[in-house]
C-alpha positions as CSV (number, residue, x, y, z in Angstrom):
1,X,-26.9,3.7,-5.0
2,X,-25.3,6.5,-3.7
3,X,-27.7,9.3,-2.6
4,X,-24.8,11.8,-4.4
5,X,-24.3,13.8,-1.3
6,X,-21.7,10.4,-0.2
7,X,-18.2,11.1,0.5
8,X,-16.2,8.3,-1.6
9,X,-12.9,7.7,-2.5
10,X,-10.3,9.6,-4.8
11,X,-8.2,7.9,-7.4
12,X,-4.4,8.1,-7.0
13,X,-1.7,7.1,-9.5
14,X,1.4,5.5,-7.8
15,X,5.1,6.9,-8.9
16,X,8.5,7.2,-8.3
17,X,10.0,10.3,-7.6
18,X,11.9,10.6,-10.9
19,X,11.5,13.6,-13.8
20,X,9.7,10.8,-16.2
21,X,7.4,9.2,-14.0
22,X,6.2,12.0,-12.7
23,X,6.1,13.8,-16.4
24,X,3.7,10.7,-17.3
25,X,1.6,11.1,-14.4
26,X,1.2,14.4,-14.5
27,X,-0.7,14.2,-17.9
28,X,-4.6,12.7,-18.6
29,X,-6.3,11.4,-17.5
30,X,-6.0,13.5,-14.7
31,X,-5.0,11.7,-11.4
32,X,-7.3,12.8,-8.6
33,X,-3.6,12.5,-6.4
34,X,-0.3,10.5,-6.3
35,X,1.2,8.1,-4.4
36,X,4.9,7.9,-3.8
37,X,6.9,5.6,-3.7
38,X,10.3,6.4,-2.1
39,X,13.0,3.6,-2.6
40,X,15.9,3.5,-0.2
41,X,18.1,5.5,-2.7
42,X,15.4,8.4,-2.7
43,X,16.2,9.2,1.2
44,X,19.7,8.0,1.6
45,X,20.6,11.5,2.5
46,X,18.9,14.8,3.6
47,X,20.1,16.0,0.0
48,X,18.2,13.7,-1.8
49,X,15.4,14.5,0.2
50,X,15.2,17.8,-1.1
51,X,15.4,17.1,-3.8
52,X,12.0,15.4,-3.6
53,X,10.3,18.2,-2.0
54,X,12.1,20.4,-5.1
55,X,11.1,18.3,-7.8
56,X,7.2,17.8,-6.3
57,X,7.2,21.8,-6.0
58,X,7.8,22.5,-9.5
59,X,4.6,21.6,-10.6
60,X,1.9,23.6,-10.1
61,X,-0.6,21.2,-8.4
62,X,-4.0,22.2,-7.2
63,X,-4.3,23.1,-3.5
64,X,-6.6,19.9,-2.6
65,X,-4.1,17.0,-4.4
66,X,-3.6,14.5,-1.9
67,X,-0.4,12.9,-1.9
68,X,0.9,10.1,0.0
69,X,4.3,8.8,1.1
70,X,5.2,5.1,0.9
71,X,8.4,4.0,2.4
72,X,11.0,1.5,1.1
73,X,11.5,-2.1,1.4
74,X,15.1,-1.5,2.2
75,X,16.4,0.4,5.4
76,X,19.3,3.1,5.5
77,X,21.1,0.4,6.3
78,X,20.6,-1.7,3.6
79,X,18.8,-4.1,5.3
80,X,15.2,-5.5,5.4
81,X,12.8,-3.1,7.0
82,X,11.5,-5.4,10.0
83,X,8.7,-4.2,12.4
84,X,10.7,-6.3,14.9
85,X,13.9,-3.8,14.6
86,X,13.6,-0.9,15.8
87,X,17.0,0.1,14.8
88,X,19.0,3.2,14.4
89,X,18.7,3.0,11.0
90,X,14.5,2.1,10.9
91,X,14.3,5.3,13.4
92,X,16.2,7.5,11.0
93,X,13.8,6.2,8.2
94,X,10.7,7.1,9.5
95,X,12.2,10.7,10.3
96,X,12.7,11.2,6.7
97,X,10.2,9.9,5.5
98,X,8.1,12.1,7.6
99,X,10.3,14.9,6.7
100,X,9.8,14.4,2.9
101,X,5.8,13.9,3.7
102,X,5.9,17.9,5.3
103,X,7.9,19.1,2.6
104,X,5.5,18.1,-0.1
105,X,2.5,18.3,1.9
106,X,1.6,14.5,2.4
107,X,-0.8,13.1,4.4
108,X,0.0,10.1,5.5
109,X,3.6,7.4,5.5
110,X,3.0,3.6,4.7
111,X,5.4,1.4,5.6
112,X,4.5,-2.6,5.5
113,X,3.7,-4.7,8.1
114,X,6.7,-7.1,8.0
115,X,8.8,-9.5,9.5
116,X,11.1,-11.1,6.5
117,X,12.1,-14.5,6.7
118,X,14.0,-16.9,4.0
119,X,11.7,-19.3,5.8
120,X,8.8,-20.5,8.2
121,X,9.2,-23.1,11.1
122,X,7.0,-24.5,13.3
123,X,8.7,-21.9,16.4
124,X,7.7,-19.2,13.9
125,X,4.1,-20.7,15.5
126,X,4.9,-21.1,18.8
127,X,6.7,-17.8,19.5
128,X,3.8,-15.9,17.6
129,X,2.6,-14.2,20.2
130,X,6.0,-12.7,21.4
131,X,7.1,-11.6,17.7
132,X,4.3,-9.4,17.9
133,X,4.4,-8.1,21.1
134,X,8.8,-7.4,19.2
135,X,6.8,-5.8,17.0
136,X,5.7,-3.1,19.3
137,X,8.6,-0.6,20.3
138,X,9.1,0.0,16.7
139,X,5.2,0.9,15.8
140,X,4.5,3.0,18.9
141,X,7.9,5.1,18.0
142,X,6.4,4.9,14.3
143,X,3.2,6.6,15.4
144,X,4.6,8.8,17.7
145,X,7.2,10.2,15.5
146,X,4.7,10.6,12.3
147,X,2.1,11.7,14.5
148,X,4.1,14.7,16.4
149,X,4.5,15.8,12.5
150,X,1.5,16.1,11.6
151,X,1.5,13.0,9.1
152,X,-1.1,10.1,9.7
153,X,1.4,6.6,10.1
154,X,-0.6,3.8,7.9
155,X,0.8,0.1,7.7
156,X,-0.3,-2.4,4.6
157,X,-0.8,-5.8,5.0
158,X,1.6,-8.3,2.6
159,X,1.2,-11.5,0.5
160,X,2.5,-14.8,1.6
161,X,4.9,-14.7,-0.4
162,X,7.2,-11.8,-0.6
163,X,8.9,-10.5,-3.6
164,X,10.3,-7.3,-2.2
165,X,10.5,-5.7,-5.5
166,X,13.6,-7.7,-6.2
167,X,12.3,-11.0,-7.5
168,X,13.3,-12.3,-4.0
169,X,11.4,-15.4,-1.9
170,X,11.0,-14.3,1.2
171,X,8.1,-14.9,3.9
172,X,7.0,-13.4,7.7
173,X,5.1,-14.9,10.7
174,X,3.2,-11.5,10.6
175,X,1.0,-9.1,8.8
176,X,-0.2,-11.3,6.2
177,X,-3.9,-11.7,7.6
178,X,-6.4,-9.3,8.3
179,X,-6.8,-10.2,12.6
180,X,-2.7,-9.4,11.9
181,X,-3.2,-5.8,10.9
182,X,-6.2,-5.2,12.9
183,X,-3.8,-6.3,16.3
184,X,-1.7,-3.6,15.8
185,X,-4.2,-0.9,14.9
186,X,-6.3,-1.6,18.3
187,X,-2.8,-1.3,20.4
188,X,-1.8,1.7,18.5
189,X,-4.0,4.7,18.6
190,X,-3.6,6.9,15.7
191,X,-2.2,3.9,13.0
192,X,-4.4,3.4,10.1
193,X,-3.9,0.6,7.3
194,X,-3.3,0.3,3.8
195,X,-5.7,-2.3,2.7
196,X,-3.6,-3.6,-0.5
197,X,-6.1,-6.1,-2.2
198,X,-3.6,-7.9,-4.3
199,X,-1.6,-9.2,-1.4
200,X,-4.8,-9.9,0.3
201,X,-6.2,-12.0,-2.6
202,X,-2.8,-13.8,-2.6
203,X,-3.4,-14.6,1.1
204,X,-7.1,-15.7,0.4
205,X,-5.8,-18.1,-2.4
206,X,-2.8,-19.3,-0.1
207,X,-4.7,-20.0,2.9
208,X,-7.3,-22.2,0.4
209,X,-4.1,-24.0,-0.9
210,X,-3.3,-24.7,2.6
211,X,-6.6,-25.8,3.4
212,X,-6.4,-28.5,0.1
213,X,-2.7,-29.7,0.9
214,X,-1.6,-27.9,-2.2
215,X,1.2,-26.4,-3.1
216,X,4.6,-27.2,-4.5
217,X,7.3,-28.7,-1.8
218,X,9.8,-25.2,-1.4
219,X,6.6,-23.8,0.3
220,X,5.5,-26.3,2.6
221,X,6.5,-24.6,5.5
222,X,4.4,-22.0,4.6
223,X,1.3,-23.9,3.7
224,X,2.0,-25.5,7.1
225,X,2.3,-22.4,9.1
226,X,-0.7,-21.4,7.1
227,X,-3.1,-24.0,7.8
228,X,-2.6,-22.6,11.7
229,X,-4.5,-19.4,10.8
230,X,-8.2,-18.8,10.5
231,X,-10.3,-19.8,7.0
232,X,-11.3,-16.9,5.0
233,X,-13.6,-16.8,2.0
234,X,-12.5,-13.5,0.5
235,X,-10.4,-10.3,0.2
236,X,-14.1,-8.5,1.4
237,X,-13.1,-10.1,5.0
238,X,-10.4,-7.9,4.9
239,X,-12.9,-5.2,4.6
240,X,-14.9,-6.5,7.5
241,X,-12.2,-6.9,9.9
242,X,-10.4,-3.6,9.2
243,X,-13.4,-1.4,8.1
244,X,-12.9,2.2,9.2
245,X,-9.2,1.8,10.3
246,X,-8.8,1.3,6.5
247,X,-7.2,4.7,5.0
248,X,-6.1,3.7,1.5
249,X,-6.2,0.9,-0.5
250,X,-3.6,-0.5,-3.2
251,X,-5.5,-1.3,-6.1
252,X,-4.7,-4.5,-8.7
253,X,-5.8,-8.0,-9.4
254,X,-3.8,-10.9,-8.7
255,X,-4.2,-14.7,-9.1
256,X,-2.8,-18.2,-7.6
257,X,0.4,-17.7,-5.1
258,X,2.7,-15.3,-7.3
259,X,0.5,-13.6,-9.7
260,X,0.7,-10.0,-7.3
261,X,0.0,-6.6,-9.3
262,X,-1.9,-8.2,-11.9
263,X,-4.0,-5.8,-14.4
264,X,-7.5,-4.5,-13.6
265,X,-9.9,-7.1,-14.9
266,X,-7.3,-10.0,-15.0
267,X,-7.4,-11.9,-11.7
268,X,-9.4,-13.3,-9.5
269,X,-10.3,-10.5,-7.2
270,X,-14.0,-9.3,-8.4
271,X,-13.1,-5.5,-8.8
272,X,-16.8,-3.7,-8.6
273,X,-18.1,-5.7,-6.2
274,X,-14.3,-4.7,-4.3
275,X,-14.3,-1.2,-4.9
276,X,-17.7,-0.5,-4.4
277,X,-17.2,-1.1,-1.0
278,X,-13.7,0.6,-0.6
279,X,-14.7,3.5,-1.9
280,X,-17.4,4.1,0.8
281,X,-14.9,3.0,3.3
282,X,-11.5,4.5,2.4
283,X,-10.1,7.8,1.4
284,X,-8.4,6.9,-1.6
285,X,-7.6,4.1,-4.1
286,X,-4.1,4.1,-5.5
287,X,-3.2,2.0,-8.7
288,X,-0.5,-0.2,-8.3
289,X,-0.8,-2.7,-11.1
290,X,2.6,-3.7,-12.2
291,X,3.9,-2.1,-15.7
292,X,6.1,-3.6,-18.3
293,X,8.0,0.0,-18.1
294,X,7.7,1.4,-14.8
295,X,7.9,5.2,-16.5
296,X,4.8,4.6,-18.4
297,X,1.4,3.9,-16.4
298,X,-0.3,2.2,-19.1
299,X,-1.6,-0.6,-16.6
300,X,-2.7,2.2,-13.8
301,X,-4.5,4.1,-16.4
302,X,-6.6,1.0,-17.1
303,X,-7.3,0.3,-12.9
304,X,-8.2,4.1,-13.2
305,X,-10.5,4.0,-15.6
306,X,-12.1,0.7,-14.3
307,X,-12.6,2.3,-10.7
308,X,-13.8,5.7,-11.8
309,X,-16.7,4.4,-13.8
310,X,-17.4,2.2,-10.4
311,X,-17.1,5.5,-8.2
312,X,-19.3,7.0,-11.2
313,X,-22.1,4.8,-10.8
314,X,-22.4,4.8,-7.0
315,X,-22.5,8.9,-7.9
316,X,-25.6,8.2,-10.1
317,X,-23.4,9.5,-13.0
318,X,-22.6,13.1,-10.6
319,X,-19.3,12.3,-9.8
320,X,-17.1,15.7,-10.1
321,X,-14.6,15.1,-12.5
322,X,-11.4,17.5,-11.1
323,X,-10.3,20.0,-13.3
324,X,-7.3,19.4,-15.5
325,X,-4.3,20.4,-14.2
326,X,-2.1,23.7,-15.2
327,X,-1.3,23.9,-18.7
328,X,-4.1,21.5,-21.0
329,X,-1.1,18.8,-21.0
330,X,-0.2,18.5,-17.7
331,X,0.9,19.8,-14.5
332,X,2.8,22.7,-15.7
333,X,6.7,23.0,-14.2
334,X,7.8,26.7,-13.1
């Protein structure tokens, strides 16, 4: 148990930068900070960016509320973000995302640690080594360009299967296990990681499927590739491998290949024993269980209950509970 003196984690709901999402966040139980999430339509011009930094002003949030910036899935030029493009467009990205991050005072940009393919081959295997080593122009200007601003670049590991947020089936050579991450954090000084635990309990239960010759034909080449990669027991080996490089975590269950974002207590991930360590290790926990209606965090209140009582009883029952914000309701708009 905690001696009460411990640093641990703080509890962050995730959100979209819209008026009703943030309305429903901004209300109890109070969020110790947010995460946000900005889509490619939320930076597709410097207008809309200030419109962020506007909308995030208007509330009246207490001086120590972390926030954090996650990027989009999709590029400014409607394509795929790839670690292995360091485009034009991927450049211009992280310059506004960092951009937004100063402007609302974030700490840190998360972007994911990607390579999308419609499919795996076996020279997906064979040319590992050099798509990482592609890999690298587009996370040293990453770093650089966050760091010169002042905002701490993070990359989050992904599932083995990708749905994008747009239902699609897509897959990468890269990023999926932890040695993955932790390869580009020792090359990179300065990157930290996002330690999402439903894609890593998707990879866990993927790499087992592997193991058993499992798994339904349209994913054999990923079973295949799979079974190339190290055995691992458990999402906690994530925890080993990445340890103090991990700055956040995104928090919710999942189960079998596709069952990403599941609720709190609904999966196969075994949450206290999970975030009992996490919360020693990493800054803060973000919820990120996936909701029926996206402008209502019914799910995320659940994942934030679950972890504050966990957080509680490392405490011993001290934990300071932050006050509410402006208003009694909610954070108060000028």
């Amino acid at each position: 148990m905690s001696n009460g003196s411990e640093r641990l984690a703080r509890v962050l709901l995730k959100a979209r930068p819209t008026l009703t999402q943030l309305s429903d966040r901004f209300a109890p139980p109070w969020p110790q900070g947010l995460e946000l999430y900005l889509d490619k339509v939320d930076v597709a011009t410097e207008e809309a960016c200030d419109e962020i930094a506007e909308r995030i002003h208007s509330y009246d949030l207490p001086a120590d509320f972390p926030i954090v910036v996650e990027g989009p899935i999709r590029s400014l030029d409607n394509e795929y973000v790839d670690l292995s493009a360091c485009t034009p467009a991927s450049r211009e990205l992280v310059h506004r995302l960092g951009r937004v991050a100063v402007a609302i005072g974030a700490e840190a940009v998360n972007m994911h640690a990607i390579m999308p393919r419609f499919t795996l081959t076996d020279d997906d295997w064979t040319h590992r080594q050099k798509h990482f080593d592609a890999c690298m122009e587009f996370i040293e200007f990453y770093v650089d360009a966050l760091g010169s601003m002042g905002v701490t670049p993070i990359i989050e590991n992904v599932p083995p299967v990708l749905r994008m947020r747009e239902s699609a089936y897509l897959y990468t050579p890269l990023g999926m296990a932890p040695e993955d991450v932790a390869w580009f954090v020792e090359r990179a000084p300065g990157l930290m990681v996002t330690l999402d635990v439903s894609h890593a309990q998707l990879y866990v239960n993927a790499r087992g499927m592997a193991e058993r010759g499992e798994g339904d034909p349209e994913v054999e080449p990923l079973m295949r590739y799979l079974r190339h990669l190290p055995t691992i027991e458990s999402v906690e080996t994530f925890i080993d491998v990445l340890g103090p490089s991990i700055f956040e975590a995104h928090i919710s269950n999942a189960s079998g290949l596709l069952g990403e974002g599941a609720r709190y207590g609904e999966g196969d991930i075994d949450m206290e024993r999970v975030i009992s360590r996490l919360a020693r290790i990493a800054r803060y926990l973000i919820t990120e269980t996936l909701e029926p209606d996206n402008d209502r965090a019914v799910y995320m209140r659940e994942a934030q209950l679950g972890m504050t009582a966990v957080i509680e009883r490392l405490q011993g029952g001290s934990l300071h509970h932050p006050d509410p914000l402006p208003d009694g309701e909610g954070a108060s708009q000028r």
